[in-house]
Biopython code that builds the backbone (N, CA, C, O; Angstrom):
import numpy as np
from Bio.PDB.StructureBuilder import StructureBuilder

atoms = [
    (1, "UNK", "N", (128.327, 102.250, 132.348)),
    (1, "UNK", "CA", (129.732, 101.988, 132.209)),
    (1, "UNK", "C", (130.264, 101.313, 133.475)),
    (1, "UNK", "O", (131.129, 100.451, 133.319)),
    (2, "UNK", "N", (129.896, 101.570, 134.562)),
    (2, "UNK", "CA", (130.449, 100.767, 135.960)),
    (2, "UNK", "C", (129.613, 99.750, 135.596)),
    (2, "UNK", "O", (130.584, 99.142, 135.145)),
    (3, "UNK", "N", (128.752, 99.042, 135.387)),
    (3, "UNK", "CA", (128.326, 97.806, 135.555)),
    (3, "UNK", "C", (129.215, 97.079, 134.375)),
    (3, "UNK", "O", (129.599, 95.934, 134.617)),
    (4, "UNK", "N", (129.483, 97.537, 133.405)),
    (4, "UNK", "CA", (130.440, 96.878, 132.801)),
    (4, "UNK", "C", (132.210, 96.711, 132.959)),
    (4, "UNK", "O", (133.077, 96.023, 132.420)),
    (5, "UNK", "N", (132.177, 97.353, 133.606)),
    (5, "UNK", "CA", (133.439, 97.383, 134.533)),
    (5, "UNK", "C", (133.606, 96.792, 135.500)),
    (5, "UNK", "O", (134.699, 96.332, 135.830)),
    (6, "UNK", "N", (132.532, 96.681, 136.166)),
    (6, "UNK", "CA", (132.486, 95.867, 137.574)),
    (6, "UNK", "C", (132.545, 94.743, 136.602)),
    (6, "UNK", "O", (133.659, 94.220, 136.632)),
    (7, "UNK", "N", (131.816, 94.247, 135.838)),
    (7, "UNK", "CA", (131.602, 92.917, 134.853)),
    (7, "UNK", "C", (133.066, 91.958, 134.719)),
    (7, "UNK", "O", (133.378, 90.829, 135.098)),
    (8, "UNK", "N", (133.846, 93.186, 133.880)),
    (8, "UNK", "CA", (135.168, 92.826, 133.477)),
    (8, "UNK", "C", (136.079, 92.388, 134.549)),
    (8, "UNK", "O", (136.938, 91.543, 134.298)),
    (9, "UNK", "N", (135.924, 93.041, 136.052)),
    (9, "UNK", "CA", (136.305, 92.898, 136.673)),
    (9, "UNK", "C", (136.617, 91.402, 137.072)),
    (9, "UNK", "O", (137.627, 90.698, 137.064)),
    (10, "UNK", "N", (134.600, 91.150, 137.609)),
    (10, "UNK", "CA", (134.645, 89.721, 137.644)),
    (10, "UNK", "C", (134.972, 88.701, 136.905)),
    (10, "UNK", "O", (135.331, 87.572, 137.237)),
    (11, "UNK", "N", (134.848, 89.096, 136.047)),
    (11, "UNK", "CA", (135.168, 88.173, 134.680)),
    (11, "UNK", "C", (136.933, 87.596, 134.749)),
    (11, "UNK", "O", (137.434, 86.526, 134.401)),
    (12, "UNK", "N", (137.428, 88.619, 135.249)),
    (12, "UNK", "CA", (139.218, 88.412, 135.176)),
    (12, "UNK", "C", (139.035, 87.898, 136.478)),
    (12, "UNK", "O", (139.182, 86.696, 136.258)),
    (13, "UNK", "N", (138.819, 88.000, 137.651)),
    (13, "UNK", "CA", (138.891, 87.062, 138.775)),
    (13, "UNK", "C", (138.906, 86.099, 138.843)),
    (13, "UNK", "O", (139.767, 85.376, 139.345)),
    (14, "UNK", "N", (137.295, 85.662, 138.016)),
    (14, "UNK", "CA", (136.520, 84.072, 138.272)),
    (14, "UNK", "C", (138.298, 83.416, 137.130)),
    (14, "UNK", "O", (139.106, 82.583, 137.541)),
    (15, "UNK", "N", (138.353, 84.039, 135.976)),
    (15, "UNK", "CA", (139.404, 83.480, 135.199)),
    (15, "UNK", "C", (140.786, 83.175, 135.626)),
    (15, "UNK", "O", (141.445, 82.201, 135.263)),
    (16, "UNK", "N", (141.188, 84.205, 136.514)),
    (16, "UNK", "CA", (142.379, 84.123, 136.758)),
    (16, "UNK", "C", (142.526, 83.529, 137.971)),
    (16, "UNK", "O", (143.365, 82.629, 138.002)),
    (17, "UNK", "N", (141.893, 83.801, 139.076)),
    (17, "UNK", "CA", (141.952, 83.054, 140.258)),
    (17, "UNK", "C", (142.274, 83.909, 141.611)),
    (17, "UNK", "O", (142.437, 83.585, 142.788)),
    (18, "UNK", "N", (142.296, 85.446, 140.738)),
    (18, "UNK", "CA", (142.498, 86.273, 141.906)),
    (18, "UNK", "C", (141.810, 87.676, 141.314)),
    (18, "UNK", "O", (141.157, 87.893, 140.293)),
    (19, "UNK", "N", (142.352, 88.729, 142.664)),
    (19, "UNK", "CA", (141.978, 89.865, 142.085)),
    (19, "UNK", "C", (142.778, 90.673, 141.912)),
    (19, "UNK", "O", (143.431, 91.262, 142.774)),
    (20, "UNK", "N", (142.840, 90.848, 140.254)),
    (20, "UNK", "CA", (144.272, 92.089, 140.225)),
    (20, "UNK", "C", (143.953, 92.989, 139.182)),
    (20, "UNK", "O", (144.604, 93.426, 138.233)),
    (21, "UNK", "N", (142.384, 93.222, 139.726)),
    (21, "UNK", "CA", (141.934, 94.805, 139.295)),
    (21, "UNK", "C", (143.155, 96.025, 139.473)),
    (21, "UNK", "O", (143.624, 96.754, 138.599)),
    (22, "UNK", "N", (143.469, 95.961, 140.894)),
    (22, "UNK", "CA", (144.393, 97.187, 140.982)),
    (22, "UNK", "C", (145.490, 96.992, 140.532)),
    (22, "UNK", "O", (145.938, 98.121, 140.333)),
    (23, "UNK", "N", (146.235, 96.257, 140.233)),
    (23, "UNK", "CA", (147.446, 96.157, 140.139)),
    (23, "UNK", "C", (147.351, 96.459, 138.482)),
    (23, "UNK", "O", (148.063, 97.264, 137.883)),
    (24, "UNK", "N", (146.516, 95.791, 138.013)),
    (24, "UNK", "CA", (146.287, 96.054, 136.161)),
    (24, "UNK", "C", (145.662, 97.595, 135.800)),
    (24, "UNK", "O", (145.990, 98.360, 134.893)),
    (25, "UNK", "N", (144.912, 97.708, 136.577)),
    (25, "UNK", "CA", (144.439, 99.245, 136.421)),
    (25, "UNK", "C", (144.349, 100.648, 137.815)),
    (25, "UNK", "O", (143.270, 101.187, 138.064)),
    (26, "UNK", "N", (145.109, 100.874, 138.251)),
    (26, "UNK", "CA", (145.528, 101.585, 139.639)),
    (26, "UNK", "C", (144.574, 102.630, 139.543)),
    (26, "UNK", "O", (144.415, 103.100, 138.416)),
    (27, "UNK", "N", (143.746, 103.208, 140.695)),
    (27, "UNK", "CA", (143.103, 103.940, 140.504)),
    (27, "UNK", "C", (143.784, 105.656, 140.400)),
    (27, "UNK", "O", (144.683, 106.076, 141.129)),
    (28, "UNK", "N", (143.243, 106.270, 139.555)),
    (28, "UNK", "CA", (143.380, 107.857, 139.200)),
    (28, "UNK", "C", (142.650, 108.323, 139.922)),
    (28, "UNK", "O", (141.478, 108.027, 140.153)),
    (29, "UNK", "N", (143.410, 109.241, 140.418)),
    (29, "UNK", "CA", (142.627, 110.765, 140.683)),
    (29, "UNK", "C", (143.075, 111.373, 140.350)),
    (29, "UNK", "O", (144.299, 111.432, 140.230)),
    (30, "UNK", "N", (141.890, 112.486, 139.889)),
    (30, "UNK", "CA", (142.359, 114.049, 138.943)),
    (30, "UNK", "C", (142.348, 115.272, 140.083)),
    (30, "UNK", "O", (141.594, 115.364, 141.051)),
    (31, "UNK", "N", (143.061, 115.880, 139.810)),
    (31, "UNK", "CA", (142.949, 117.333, 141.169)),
    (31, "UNK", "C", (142.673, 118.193, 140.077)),
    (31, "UNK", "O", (143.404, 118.426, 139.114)),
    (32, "UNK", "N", (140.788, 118.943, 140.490)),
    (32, "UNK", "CA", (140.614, 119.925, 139.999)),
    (32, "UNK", "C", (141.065, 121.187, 140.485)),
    (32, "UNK", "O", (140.396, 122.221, 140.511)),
    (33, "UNK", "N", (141.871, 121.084, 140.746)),
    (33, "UNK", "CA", (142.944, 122.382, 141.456)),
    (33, "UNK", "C", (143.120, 123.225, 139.961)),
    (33, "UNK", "O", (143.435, 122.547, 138.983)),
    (34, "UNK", "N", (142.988, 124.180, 139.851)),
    (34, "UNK", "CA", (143.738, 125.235, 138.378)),
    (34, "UNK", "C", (144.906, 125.536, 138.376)),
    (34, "UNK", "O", (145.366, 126.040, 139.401)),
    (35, "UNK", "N", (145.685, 125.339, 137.322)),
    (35, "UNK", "CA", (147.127, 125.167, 137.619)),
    (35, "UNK", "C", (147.502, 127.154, 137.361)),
    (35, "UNK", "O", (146.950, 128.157, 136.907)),
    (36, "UNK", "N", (148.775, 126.738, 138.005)),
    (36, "UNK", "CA", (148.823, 128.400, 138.363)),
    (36, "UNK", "C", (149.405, 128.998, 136.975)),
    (36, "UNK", "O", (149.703, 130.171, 137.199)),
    (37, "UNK", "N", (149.556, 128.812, 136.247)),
    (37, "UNK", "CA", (150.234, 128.705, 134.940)),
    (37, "UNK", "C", (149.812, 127.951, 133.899)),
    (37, "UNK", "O", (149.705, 126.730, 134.008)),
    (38, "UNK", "N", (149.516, 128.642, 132.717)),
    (38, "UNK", "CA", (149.034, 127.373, 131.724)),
    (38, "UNK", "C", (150.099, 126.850, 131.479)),
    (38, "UNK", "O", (151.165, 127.302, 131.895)),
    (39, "UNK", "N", (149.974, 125.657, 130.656)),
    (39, "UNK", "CA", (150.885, 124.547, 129.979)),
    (39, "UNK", "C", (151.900, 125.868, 128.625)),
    (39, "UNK", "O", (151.149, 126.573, 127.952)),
    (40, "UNK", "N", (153.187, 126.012, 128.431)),
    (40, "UNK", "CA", (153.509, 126.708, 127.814)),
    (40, "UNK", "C", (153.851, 125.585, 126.302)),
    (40, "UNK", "O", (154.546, 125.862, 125.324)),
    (41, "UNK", "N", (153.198, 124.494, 126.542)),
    (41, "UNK", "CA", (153.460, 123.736, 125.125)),
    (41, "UNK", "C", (152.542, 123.675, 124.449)),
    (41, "UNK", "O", (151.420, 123.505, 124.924)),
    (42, "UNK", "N", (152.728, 123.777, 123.380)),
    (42, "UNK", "CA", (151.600, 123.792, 121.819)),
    (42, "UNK", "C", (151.292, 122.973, 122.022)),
    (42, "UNK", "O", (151.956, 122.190, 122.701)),
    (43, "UNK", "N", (149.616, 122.574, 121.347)),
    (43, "UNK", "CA", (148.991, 121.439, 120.909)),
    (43, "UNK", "C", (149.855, 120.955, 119.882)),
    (43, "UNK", "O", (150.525, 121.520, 119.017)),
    (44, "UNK", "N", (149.689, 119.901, 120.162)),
    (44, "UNK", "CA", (150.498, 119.161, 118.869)),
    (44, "UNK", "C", (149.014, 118.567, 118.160)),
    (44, "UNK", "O", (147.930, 118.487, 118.739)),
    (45, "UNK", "N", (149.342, 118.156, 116.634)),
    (45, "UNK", "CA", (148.474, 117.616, 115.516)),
    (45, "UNK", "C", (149.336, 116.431, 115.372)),
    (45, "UNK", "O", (150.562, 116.409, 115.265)),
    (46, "UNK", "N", (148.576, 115.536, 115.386)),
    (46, "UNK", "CA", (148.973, 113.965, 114.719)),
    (46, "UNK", "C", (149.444, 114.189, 113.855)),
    (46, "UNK", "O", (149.047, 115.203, 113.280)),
    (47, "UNK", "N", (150.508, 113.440, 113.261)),
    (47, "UNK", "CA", (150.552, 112.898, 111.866)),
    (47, "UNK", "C", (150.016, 112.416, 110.714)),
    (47, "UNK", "O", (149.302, 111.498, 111.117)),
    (48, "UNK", "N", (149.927, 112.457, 109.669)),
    (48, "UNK", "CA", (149.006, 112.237, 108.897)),
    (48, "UNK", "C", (149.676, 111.526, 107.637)),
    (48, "UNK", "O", (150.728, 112.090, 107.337)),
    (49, "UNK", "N", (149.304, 110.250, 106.668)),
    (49, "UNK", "CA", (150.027, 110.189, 105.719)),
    (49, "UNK", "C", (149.768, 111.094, 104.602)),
    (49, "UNK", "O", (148.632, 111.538, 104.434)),
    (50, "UNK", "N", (150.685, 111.388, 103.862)),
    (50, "UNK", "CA", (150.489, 112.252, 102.243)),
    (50, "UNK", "C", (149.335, 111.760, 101.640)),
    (50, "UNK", "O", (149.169, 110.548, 101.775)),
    (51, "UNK", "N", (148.501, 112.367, 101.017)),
    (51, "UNK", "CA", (147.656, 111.843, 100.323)),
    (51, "UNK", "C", (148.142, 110.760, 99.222)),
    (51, "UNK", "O", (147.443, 109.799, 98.898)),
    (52, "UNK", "N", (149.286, 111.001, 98.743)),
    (52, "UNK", "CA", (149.484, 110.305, 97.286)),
    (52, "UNK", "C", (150.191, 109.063, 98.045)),
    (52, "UNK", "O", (150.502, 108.141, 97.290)),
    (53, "UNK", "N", (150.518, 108.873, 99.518)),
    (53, "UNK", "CA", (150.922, 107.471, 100.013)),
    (53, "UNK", "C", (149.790, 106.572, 100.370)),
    (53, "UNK", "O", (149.930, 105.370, 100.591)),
    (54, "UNK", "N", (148.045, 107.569, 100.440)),
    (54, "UNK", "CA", (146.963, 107.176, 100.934)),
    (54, "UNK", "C", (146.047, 106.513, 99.618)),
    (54, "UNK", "O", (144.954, 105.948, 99.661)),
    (55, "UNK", "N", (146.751, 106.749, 98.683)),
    (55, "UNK", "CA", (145.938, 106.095, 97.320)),
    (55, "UNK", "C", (146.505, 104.672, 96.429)),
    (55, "UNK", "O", (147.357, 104.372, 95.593)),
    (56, "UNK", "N", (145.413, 104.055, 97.227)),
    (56, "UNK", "CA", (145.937, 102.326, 96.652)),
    (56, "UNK", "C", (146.386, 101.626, 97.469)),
    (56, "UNK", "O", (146.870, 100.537, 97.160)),
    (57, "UNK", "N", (146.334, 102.164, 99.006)),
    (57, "UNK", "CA", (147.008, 101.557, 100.319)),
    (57, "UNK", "C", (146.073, 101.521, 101.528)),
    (57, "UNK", "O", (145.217, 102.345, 101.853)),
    (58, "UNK", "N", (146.396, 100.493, 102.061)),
    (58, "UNK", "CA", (145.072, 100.373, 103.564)),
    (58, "UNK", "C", (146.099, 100.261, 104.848)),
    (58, "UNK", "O", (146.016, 99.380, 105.703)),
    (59, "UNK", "N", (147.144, 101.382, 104.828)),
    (59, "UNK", "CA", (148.094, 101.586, 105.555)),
    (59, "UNK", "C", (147.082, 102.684, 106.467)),
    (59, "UNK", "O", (146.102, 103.184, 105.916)),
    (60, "UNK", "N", (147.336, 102.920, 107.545)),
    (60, "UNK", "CA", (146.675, 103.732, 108.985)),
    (60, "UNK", "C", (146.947, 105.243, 107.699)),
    (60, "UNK", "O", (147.853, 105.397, 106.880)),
    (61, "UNK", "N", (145.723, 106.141, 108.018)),
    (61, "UNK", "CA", (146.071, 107.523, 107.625)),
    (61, "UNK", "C", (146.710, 108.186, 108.573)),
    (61, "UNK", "O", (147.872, 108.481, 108.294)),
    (62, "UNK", "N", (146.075, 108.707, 110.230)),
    (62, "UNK", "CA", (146.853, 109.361, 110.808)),
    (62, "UNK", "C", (147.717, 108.220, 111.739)),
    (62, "UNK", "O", (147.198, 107.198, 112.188)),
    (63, "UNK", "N", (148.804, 108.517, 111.888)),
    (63, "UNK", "CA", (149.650, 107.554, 112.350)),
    (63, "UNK", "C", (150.186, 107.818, 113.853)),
    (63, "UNK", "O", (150.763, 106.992, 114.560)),
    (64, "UNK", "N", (149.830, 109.306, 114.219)),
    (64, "UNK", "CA", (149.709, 109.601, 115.921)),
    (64, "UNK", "C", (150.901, 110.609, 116.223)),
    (64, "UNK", "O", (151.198, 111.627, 115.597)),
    (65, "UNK", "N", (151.501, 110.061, 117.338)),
    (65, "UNK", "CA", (152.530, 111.619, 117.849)),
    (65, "UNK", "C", (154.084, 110.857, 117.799)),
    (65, "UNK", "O", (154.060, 109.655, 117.534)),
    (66, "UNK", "N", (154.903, 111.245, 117.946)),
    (66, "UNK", "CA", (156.096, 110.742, 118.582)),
    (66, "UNK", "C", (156.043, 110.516, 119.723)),
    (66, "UNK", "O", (155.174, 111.004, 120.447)),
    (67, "UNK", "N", (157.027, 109.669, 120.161)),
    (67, "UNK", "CA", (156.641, 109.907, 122.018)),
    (67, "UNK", "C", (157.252, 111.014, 122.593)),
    (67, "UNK", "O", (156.586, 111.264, 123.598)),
    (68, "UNK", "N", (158.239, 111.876, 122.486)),
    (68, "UNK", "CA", (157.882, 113.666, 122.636)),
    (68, "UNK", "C", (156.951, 114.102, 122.823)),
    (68, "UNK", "O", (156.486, 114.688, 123.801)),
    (69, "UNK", "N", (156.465, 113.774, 121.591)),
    (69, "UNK", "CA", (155.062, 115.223, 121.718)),
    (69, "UNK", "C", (153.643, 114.162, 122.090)),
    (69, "UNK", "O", (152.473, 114.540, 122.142)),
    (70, "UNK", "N", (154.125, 112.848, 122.303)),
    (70, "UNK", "CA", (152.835, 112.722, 123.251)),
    (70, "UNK", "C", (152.986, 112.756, 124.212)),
    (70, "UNK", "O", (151.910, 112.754, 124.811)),
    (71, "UNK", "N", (154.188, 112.807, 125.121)),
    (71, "UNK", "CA", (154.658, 113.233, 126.707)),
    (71, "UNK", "C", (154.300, 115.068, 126.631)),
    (71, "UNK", "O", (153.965, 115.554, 127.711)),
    (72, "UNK", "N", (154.345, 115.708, 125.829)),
    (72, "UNK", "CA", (154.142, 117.055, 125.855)),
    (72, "UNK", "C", (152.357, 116.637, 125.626)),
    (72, "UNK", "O", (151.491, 116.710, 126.498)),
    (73, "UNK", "N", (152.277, 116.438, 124.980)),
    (73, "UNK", "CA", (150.720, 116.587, 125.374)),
    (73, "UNK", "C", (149.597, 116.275, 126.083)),
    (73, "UNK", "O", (148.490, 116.771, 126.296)),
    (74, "UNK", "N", (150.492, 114.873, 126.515)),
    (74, "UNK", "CA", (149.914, 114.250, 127.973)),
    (74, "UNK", "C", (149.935, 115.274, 128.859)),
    (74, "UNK", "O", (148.937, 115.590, 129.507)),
    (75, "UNK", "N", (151.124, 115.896, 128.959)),
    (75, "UNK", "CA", (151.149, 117.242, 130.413)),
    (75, "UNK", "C", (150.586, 118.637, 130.262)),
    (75, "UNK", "O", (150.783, 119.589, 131.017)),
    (76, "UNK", "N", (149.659, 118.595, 128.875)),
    (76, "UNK", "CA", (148.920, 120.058, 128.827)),
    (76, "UNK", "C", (147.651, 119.815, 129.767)),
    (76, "UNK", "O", (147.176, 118.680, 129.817)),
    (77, "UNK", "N", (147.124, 120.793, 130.470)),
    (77, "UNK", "CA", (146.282, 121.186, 130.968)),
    (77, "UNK", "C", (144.804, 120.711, 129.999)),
    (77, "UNK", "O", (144.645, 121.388, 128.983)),
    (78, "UNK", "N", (143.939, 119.803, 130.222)),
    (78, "UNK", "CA", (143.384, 119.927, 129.206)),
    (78, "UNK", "C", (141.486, 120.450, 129.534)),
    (78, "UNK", "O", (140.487, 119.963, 129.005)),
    (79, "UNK", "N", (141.555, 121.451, 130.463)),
    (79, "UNK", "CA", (140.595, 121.908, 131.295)),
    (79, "UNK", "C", (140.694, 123.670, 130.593)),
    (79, "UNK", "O", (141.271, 124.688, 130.974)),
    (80, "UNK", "N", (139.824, 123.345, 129.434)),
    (80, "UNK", "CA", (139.836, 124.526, 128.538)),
    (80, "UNK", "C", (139.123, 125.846, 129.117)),
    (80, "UNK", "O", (139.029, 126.966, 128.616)),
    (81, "UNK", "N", (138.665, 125.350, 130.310)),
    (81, "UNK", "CA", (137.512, 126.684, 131.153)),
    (81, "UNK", "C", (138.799, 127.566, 132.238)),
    (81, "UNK", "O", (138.638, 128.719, 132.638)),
    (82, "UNK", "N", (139.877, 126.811, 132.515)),
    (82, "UNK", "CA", (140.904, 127.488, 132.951)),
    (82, "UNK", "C", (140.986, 129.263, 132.475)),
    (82, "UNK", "O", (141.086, 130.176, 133.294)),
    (83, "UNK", "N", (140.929, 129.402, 131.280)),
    (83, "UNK", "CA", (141.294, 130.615, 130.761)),
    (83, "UNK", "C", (140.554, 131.681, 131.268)),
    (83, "UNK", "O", (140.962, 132.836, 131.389)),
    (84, "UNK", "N", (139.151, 131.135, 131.641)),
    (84, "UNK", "CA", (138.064, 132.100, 131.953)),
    (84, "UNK", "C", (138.137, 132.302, 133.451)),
    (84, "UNK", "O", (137.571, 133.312, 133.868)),
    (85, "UNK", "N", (138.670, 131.603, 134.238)),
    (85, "UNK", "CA", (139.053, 132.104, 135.890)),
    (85, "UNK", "C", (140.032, 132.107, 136.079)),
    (85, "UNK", "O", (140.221, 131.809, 137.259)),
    (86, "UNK", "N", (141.404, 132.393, 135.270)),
    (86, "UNK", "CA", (142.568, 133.102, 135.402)),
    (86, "UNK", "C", (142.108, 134.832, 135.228)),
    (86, "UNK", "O", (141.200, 135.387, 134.611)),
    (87, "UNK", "N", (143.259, 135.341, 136.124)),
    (87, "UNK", "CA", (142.750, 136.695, 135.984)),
    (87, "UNK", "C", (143.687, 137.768, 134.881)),
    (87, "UNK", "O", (144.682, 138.237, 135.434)),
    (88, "UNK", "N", (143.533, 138.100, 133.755)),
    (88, "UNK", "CA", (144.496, 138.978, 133.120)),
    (88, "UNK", "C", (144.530, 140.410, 133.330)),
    (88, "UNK", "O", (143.734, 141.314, 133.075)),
    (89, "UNK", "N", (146.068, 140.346, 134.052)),
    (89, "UNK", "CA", (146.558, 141.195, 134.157)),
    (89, "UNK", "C", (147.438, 142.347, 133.136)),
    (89, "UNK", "O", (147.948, 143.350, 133.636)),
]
sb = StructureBuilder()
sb.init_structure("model")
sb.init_model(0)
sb.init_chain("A")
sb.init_seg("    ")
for serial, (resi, resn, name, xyz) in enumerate(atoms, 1):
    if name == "N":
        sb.init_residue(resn, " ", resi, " ")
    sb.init_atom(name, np.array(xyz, "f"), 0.0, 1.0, " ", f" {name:<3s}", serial, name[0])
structure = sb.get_structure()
């Protein structure tokens, strides 16, 4: 996967005339820090169309989140081993 990344990289340079790896994709870092508190928001479930809107149509079946509940689910914790080195009290 990095050699194809590095790839893309070059590829948009030689094309564009510069380098704006970072500026198009900024680098992340994750802090495996355990948050002191789980996330108190539900998983949310996609959307889904009705079956009887899914027959005779090549419309998307699940159609995704609102942007609510994909800002709520972007900010859940999604480090499911959390539970097991919290301590219950």
């Amino acid at each position: 996967m990095g050699f194809g990344k590095q790839g893309a990289r070059n590829i948009d340079q030689r094309l564009m005339g510069e380098d704006r790896w970072t500026q198009l994709f900024p680098e992340f870092k994750y802090s495996q820090k355990v948050p002191a508190e789980p996330s108190e928001s539900p998983r949310h479930e996609p959307h889904a169309l009705a079956a009887r809107l899914r027959a005779g149509s090549d419309d998307e079946v699940v159609v995704g989140f609102s942007a609510e509940e994909a800002l709520d689910e972007s900010n859940r914790c999604l480090r499911c081993d959390v539970k097991t080195h919290m301590s219950v009290s």
